[in-house]
C-alpha positions as CSV (number, residue, x, y, z in Angstrom):
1,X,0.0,0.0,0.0
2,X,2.9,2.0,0.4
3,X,4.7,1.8,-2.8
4,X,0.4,2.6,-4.3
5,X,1.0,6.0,-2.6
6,X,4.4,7.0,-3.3
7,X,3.0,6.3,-6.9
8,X,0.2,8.9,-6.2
9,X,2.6,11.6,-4.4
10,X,4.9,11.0,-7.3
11,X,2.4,11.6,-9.9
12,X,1.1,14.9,-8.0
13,X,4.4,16.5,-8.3
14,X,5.1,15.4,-11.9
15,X,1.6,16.9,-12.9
16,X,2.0,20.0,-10.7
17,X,5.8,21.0,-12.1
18,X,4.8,20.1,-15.5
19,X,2.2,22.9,-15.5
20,X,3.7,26.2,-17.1
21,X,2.2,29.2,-16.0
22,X,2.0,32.2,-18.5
23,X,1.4,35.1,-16.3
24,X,1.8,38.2,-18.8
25,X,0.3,36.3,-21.7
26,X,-3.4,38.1,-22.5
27,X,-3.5,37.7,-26.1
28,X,-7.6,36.5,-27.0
29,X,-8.7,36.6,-23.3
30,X,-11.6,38.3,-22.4
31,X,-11.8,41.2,-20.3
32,X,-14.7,42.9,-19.0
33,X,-14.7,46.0,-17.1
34,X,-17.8,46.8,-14.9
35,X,-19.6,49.7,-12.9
36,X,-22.2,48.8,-9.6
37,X,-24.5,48.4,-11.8
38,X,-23.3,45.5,-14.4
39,X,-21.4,45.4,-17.4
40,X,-20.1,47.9,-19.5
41,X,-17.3,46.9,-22.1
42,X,-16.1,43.4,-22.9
43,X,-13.1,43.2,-25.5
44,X,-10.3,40.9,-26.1
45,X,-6.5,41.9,-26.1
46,X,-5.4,41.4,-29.5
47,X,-2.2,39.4,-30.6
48,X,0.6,42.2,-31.4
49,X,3.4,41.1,-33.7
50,X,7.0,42.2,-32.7
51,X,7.1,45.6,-34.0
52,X,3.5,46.7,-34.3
53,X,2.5,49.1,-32.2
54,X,-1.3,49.8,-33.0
55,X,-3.6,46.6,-33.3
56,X,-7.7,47.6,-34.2
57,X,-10.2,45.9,-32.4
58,X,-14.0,45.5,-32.3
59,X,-15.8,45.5,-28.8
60,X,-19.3,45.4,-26.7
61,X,-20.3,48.6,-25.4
62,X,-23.2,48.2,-22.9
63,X,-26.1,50.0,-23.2
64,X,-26.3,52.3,-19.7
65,X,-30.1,52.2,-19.3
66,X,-30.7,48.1,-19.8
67,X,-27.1,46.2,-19.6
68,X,-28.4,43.4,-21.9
69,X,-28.5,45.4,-24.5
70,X,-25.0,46.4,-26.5
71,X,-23.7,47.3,-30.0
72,X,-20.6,46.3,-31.4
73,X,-18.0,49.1,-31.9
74,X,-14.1,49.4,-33.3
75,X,-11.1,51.2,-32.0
76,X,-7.7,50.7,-31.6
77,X,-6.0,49.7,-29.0
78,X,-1.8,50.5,-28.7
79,X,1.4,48.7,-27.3
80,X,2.8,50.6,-24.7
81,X,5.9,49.4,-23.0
82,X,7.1,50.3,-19.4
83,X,10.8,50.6,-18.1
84,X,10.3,47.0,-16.5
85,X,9.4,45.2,-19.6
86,X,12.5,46.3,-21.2
């Protein structure tokens, strides 16, 4: 019975360090930013090549008076890099 557990504790580990965790990666996630009252845009961060610097984008904009409502608009969103990232 011994030996069956080391098996399982073994396993655990292997599983658990195998795992790679992407922490600055955001490219097609979903993001929705909210007031008190519900939702009020939902977009995705798009995948920017190396040296682009602009990316457009389409996005849900809530509709203030009934939050089920939206419309689809476009915008752009930009790469901006901070003194840490470099």
């Amino acid at each position: 019975m011994t030996y069956y557990n080391l098996i399982k504790i073994n396993l655990f580990f292997i599983l658990i360090f195998s795992l790679e965790a992407n922490s600055k990666t955001y490219e097609k996630k979903s993001f929705i930013c909210a007031d008190e009252v519900g939702q009020v845009i939902e977009f995705q961060v798009p995948d920017f090549e190396k040296n682009q610097v602009k990316n457009e984008l389409t996005f849900k904009l809530f509709n203030s008076s009934d939050r089920r409502l939206y419309n689809y608009e476009s915008g752009s969103m930009y790469k901006k890099s901070s003194t840490m990232n470099t």
